[in-house]
N, C-alpha and C positions, 0 to 999 in steps of 0.2 A: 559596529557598523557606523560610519562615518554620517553624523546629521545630512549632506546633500545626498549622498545618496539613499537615506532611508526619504528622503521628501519624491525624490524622483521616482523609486520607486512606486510609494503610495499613490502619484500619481497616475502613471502608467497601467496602477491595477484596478483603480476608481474610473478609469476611460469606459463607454461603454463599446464594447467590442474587442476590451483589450486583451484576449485571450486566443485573437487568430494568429500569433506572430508566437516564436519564442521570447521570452524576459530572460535577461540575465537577474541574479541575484549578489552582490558581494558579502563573501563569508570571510570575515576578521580570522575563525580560525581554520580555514583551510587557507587562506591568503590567496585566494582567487574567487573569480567572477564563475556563479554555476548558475546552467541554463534549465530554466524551467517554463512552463507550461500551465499557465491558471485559468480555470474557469470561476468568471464572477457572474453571478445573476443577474439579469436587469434589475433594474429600480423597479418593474413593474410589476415582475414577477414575487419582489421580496415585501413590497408595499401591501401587495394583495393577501399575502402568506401573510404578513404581520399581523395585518387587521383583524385577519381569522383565528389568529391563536397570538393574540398578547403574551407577551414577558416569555414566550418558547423561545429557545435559541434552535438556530439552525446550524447543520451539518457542517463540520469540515471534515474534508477526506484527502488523506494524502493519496496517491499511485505512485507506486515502486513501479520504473518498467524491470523488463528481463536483461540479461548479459549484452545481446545485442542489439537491445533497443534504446531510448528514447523519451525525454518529454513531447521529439515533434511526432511519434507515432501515436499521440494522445490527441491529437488532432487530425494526424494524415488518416485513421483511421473512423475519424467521425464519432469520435465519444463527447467528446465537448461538445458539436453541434447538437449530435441526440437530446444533453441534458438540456440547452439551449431550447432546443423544441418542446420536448418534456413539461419543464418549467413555464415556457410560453402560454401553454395548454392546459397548466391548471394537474397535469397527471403525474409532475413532481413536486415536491418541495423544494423551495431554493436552496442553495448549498455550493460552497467553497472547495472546490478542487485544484490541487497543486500537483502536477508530473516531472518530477524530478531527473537530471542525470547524473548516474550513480559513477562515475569513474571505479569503475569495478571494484569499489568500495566494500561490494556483500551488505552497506547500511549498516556498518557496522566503524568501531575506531579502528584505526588500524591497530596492533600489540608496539610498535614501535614509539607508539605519540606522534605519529609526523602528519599522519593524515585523519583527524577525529571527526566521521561523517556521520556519525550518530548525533556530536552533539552541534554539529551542525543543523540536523535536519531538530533538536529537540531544542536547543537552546537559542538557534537564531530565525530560522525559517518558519516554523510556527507560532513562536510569540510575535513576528513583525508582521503577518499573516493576520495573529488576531487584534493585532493594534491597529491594522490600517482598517479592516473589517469588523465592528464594531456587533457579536448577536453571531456572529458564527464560531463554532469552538467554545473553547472557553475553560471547559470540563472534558475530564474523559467520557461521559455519555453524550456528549455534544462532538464525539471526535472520533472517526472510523480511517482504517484504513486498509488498502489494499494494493497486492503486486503480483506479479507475474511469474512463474521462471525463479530465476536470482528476487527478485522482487516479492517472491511468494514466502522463499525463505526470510526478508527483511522482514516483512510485515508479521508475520507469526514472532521471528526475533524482539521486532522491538515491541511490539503488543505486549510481548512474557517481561522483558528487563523494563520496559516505564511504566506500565501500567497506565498509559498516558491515553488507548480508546477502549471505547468497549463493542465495538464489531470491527472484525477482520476478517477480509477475502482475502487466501489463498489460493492464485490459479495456478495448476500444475507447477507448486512446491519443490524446490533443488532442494529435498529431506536429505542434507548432506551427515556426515559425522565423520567423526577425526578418525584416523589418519590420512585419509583422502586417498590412498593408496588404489584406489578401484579406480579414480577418477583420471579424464584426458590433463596430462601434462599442461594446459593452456589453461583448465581449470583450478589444478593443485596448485598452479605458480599464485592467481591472486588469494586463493584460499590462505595460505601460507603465509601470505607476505602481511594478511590481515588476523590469522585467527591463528594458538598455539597448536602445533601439532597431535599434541598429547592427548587420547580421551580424555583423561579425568579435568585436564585445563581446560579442555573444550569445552567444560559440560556445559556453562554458563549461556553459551550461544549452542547447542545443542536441541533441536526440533524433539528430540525424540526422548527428551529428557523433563524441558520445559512444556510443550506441548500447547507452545502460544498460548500460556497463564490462561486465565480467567476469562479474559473478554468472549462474546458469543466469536462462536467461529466458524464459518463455509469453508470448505476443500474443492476447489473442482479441480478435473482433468479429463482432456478430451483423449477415450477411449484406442484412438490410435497412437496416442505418443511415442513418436520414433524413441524416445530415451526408455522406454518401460515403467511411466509415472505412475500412469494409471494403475497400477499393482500397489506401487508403492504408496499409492494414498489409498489404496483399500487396507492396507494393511495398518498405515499412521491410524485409521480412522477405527481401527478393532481393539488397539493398542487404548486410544482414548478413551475407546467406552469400557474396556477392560478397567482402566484405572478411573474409574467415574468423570470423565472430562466431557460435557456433552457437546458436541462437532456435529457437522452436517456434510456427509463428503457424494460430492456428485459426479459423478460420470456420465459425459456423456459423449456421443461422436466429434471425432476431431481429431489433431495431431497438435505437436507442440510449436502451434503460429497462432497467427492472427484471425484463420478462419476459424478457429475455437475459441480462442479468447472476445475477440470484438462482440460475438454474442452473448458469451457469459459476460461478460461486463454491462451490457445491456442489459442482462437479464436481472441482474441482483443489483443495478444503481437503486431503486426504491427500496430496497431491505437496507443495502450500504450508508442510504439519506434520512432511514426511519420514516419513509413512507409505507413501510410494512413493516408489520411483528415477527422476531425471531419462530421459524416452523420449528416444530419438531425433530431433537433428531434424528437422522435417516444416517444409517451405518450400511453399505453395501457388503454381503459377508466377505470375509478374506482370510488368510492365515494372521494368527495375532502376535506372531514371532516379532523379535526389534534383533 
């Protein structure tokens, strides 16, 4: 990245309010401009947090949206403002959120070289993130993340291959695997054009193989999901504890939008920012078949 625009950057993300607009970001190795979505703390909210806990670092949190969303649905939907209030209030911890658009990427490099959005998001977007933000990030215990949908799969993907947070939200998880052959043609196409067909190539980026590594981990899904998620994360979630992985998978009312997600996101921002301690896990019964 080119010195003026990491300055422009920096500054646009030090403004205070600068998180009601989309930002462009310039990626050297995607060779375009990608639009993103940051929430920064106030000064006043991170001064107060300081003072209270010396030398802690604070949260960053990346959000994956879904296929058909969005860095601006991280706003039109009132998650930024939430933490905004939150934070104002004393009832969260300050912390650094970045919502990304995924050009149907999966968050993943592409298999050809031509589009690397992994090391995008790991090697340009969160080191300039934590250069401009100085006390957030830093460490994989200082670094969560979370996504949706498509974004649900990223976040467990790249949780298992960087080892880079150590909590991840999965909200109603595309638990895809290879051959894709089940899947709507509009889906198989970027799956395809990103990930090798084969199981055994696949395994690498495979949910149900890696099982979002190590880091703690939450599953939700809202109980109505037109796709039939809700099954399918009761079943990832029987599968984990079968093979000792310990997961928290929640269901609750909903379908797969926004009127399920925008409250599960609300609801687990303090577990996400380590203003709460990982619970116990809670496995819904289901069949433990893969």
């Amino acid at each position: 990245m080119t010195p003026w625009r990491i300055l422009v950057l920096a500054i646009v993300l030090a403004l205070p309010g600068g998180a009601s607009a989309l930002e462009r970001v310039h990626s050297e190795r995607l060779k375009r401009d990608i639009a993103v979505a940051v929430h920064v703390p106030s000064p006043a909210a991170v001064t107060r947090w300081t003072s209270a806990h010396p030398g802690a670092s604070m949260q960053l949190v990346l959000f994956l949206p879904g296929a058909w969303d969005g860095p601006k649905d991280f706003l039109r939907e009132g998650i930024e403002a939430f933490l905004t209030d939150r934070e104002a209030n004393g009832e969260l911890p300050p912390s650094l959120w970045v919502a990304v658009t995924h050009h149907q990427s999966w968050y993943a490099d592409r298999r050809d070289g031509t589009f690397p959005y992994e090391r995008f998001l790991m090697d340009e977007l969160i080191p300039l993130l934590e250069a401009q933000h100085p006390g957030f990030g830093g460490t994989p215990r200082a670094r969560s993340i979370t996504g949706l949908s498509m974004g649900g799969f990223g976040a467990l993907n790249l949780t298992a291959r960087t080892g880079a947070f150590s909590r991840c939200l999965a909200l109603s998880p595309a638990l895809v695997r290879a051959p894709f052959t089940n899947l709507p043609w509009y889906v198989r196409h970027s799956l395809t054009r990103t990930f090798p067909g084969e199981p055994a190539a696949f395994a690498p980026w495979n949910p149900w193989e890696h099982l979002g590594g190590s880091a703690e981990l939450i599953v939700g899904c809202g109980t109505e999901d037109e796709h039939g998620l809700a099954e399918v994360c009761r079943t990832f979630g029987r599968v984990c504890q079968e093979r000792g992985r310990p997961v928290r998978v929640e269901l609750q009312p909903g379908g797969h939008d926004y009127g399920y997600w925008t409250p599960a996101f609300k609801q687990w921002a303090s577990w996400l920012v380590r203003g709460e301690a990982f619970t116990a896990p809670a496995v819904t019964p289901g069949p433990a078949t893969r």
